[in-house]
C-alpha positions in Angstrom: 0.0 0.0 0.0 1.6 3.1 -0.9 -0.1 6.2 1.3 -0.6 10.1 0.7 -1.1 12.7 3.1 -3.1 15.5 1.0 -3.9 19.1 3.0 -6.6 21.2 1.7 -6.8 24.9 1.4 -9.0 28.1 2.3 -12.5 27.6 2.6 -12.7 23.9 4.6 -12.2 26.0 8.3 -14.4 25.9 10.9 -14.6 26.7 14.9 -13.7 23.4 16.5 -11.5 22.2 14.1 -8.9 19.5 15.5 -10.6 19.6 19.1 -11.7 16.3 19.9 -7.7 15.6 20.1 -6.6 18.9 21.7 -9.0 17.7 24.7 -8.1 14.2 24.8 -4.1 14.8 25.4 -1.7 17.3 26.4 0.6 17.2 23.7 -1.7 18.8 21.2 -2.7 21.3 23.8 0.7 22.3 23.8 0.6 22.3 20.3 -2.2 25.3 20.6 0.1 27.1 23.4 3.1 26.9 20.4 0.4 28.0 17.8 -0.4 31.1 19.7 3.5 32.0 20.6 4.1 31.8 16.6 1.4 33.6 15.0 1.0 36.3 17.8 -3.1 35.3 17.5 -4.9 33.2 20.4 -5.7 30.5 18.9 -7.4 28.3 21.7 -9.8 31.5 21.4 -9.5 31.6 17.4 -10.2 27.6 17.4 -12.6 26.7 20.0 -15.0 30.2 20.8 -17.6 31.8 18.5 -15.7 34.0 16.2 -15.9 35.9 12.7 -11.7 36.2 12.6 -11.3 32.3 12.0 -12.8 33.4 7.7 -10.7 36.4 7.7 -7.5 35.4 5.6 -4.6 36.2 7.5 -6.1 34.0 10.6 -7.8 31.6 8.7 -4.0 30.4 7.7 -2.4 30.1 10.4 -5.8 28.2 12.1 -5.9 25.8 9.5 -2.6 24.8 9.1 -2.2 24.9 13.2 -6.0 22.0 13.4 -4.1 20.3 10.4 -0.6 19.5 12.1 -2.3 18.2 15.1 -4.2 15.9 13.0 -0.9 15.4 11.2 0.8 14.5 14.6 -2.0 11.9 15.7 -1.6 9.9 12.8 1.9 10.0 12.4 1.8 8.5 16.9 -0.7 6.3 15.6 2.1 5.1 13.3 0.2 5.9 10.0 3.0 7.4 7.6 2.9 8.8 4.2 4.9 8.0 1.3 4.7 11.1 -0.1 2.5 14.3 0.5 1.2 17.7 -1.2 -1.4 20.4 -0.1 -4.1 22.7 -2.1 -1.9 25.9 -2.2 -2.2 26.9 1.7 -2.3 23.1 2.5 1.5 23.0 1.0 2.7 24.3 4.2 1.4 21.1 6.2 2.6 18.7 3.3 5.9 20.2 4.2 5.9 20.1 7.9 5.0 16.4 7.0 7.8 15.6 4.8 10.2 17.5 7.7 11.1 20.0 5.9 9.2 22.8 7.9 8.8 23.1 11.8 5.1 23.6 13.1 6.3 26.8 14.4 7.6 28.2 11.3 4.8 27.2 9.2 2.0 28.7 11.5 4.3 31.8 11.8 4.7 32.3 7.7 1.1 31.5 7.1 0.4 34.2 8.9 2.7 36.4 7.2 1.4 34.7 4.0 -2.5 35.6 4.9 -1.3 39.4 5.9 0.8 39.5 3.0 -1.9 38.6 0.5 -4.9 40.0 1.7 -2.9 43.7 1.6 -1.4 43.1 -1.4 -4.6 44.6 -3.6 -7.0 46.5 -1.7 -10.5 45.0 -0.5 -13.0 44.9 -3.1 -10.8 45.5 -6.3 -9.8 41.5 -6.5 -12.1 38.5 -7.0 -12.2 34.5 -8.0 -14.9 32.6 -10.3 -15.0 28.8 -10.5 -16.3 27.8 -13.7 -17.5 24.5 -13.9 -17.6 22.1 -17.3 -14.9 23.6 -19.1 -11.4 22.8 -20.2 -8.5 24.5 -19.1 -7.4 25.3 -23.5 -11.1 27.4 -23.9 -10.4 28.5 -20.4 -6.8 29.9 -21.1 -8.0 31.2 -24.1 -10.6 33.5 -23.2 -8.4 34.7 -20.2 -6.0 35.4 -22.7 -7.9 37.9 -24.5 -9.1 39.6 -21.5 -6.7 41.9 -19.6 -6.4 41.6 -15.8 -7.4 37.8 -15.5 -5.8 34.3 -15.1 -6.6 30.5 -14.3 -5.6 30.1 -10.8 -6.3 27.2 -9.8 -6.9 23.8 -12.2 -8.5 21.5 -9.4 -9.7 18.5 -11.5 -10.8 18.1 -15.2 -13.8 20.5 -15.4 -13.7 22.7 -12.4 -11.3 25.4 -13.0 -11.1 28.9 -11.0 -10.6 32.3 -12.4 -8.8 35.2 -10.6 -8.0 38.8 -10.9 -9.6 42.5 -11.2 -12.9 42.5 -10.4 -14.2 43.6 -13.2 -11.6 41.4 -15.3 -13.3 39.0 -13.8 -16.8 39.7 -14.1 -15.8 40.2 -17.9 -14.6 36.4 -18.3 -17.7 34.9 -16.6 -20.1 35.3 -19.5 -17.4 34.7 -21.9 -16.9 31.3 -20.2 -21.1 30.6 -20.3 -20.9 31.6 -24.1 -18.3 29.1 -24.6 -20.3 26.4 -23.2 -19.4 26.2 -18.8 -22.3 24.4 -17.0 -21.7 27.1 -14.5 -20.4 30.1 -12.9 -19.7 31.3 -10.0 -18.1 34.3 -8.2 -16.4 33.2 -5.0 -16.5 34.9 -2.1 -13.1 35.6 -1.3 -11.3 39.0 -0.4 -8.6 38.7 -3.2 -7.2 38.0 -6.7 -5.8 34.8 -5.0 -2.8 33.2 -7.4 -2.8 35.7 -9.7 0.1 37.6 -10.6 -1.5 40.6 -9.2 -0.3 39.2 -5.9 3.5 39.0 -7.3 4.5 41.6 -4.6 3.4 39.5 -1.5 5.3 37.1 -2.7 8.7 38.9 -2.8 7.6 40.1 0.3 7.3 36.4 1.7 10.3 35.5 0.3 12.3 38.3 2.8 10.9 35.8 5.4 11.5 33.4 3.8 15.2 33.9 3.6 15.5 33.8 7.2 13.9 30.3 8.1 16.0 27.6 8.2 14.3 24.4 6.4 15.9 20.8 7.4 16.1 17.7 4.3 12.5 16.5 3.3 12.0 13.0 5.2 9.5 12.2 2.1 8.5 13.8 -1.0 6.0 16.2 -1.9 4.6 17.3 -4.9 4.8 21.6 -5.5 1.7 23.4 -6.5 3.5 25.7 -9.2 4.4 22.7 -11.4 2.8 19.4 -10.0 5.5 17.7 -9.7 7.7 16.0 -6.9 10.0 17.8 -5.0 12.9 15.8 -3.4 15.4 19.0 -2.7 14.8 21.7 0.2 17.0 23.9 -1.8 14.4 24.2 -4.1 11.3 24.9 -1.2 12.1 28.7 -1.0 11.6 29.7 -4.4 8.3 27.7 -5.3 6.5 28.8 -1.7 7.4 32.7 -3.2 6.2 31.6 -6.8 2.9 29.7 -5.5 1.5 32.7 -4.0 1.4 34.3 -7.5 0.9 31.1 -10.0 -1.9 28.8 -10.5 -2.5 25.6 -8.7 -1.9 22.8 -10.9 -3.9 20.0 -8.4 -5.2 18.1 -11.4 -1.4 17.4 -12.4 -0.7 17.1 -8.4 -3.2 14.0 -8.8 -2.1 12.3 -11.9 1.3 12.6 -10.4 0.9 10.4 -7.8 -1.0 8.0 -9.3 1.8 7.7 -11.6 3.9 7.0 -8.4 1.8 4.1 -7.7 -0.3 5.6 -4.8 -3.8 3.5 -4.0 -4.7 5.5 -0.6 -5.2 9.1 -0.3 -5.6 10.1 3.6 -7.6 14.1 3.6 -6.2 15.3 6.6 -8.0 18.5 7.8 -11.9 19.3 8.1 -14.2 18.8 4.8 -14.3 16.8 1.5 -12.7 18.7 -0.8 -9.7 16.4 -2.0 -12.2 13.6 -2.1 -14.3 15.2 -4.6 -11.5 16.3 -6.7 -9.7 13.1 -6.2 -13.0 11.2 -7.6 -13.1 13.2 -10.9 -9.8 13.3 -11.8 -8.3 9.5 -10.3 -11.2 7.9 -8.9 -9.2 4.3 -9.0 -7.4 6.3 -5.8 -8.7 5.4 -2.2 -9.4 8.4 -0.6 -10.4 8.2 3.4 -10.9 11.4 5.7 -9.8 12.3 8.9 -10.3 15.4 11.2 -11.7 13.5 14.4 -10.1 11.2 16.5 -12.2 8.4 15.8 -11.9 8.5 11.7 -7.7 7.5 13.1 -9.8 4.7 14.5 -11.3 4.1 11.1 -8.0 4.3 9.3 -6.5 1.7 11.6 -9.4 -0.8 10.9 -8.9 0.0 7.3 -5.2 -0.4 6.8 -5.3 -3.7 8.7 
C-alpha cells in the first residue's frame, strides 16, 4: 500500500477544528500554546469560541494549518506514515511540515505572514475568484487570454477550474466562459485576486521571510503546487513557496502525479471533502479516506489492517 497525506486549502475551516484531540491529550494542547506563541493570535480562542476572525484570511491560515498539524501529529503517533505528500496551495505548508522540511512553528508563523501579505497586497473589493464549472483549461486559457487583468488560478480537477483577478476582469470572463459552453459560474467569495500575478509583490515580500527560516532535508517527497511535480530537494522549497502565491495551482497534475507514483490511498487530513471530490473526478481508482476527528484514526486503523 503506498499512502498520501493531501492538505486542503482556504475555505474547509471551521470553529472546533482538530478539538476532539486537543482535549483528549496534552501534547496537542501544547501544540495550541506553540500556535499562539508563533502567530502572535490566540488560537485556543481563534479555534474553539464563536468568532468571525477564523474566515478572515490572514487568521484563517495560520488556524488551518495549526488544526491540520495536530491531525498530522496523531496519525503520524498512531504510526500511519505517508509515502509522499502535497497540499491545495495553503495546504502546501502542512505537506511540508510532514515531509520534515518545515517546523510547526515556522509554518503557523509564515502562514500568517502569508494571509497578511496577501490580503494587503490589492485593496478590498478591487480583486475577485470565479470557478467555472464544465470547461477545459485550453477554452479557459483562451478567453483569459484575450481579457486583460485575469488568469486561471487554480486547475482542481478536469472540469472545475477557478478564475482570478480584477474585479471587473473578472466579471468580464464569466459570461465569456457561459458563451463558450461552462455548465456554471460562480463568483467566490473571497477577499482577493488569489494566485494571480496581481499578488506578485506578497510574494517577494514572503520570500524576505523566507530567507530567514532555516528548512531541514525532506523525510519524504512532496509534490509543488507551481508545477505538479515531486519535490525531493529543500533547496528548491524557497523559491516555489514565493512563486505559488502568484501562479496557478496545478492539483489536477498534483493527482495524476501520484497516481503515476503508484499511490492506491489518499488520507484528507483536515476538516471537509474537498480532496475527495477532486480526487473522484480526476483518479477515482485512488482510495481516498478522511480524517479530522479522533475516531476516523480509529477508522484508518481498521482500514489499513
Amino acid at each position: 500500500m503506498k499512502i498520501a497525506f493531501c492538505y486542503p486549502g482556504q475555505g474547509v475551516q471551521h470553529v472546533g477544528m482538530a478539538e476532539g484531540f486537543v482535549k483528549s491529550d496534552e501534547h496537542y494542547a501544547d501544540m495550541i500554546s506553540e500556535a499562539t506563541k508563533a502567530s502572535g493570535v490566540d488560537m485556543n480562542k481563534l479555534l474553539y469560541e464563536p468568532n468571525e476572525d477564523i474566515n478572515i484570511t490572514e487568521y484563517t491560515q495560520p488556524a488551518l494549518v495549526t488544526a491540520c498539524c495536530i491531525i498530522t501529529d496523531a496519525l503520524l503517533l498512531a504510526g500511519i506514515k505517508p509515502d509522499v505528500t502535497a497540499g491545495l496551495s495553503l495546504g502546501e505548508y502542512c505537506s511540508l511540515y510532514v515531509a520534515g522540511a518545515l517546523s510547526f512553528e515556522d509554518a503557523v508563523r509564515l502562514t500568517r505572514i502569508r494571509g497578511k501579505l496577501m490580503s494587503s497586497e490589492v485593496p478590498a473589493g478591487e480583486g475577485s475568484m470565479a470557478a467555472v464549472i464544465g470547461l477545459d483549461a485550453e477554452t479557459i486559457e483562451g478567453i483569459t487570454s484575450k481579457i486583460d487583468g485575469v488568469w486561471p488560478a487554480n486547475f482542481n480537477c478536469p472540469g472545475q477550474i477557478v478564475i482570478t483577478g480584477k474585479k471587473e476582469a473578472v466579471q468580464a470572463a464569466m459570461p465569456k466562459c457561459e458563451e463558450a459552453g461552462a455548465k456554471k459560474v460562480v463568483e467566490l467569495n473571497v477577499s482577493g485576486p488569489f494566485h494571480s500575478p496581481l499578488l506578485k509583490g506578497a510574494g517577494e515580500k514572503l520570500a524576505k521571510e523566507l530567507e530567514n527560516t532555516e528548512l531541514s532535508d525532506l523525510k519524504i517527497p512532496y509534490i509543488a503546487n507551481v508545477n505538479g511535480s515531486l519535490v525531493n530537494d529543500k533547496s528548491q522549497i524557497k523559491g516555489l513557496l514565493e512563486a505559488q502565491v502568484s501562479s496557478p495551482v496545478r492539483w489536477e497534475q498534483t493527482l495524476y502525479e501520484l497516481e503515476k507514483m503508484g499511490v492506491d490511498t489518499i488520507i484528507e487530513v483536515g476538516p471537509g471533502k474537498t480532496i475527495a471530490g477532486f480526487v473522484r473526478k480526476t483518479v477515482p481508482s485512488i482510495n481516498v479516506i478522511g480524517v479530522s476527528t479522533p475516531e476516523d484514526i480509529d477508522k484508518v486503523l481498521e482500514k489499513l489492517g
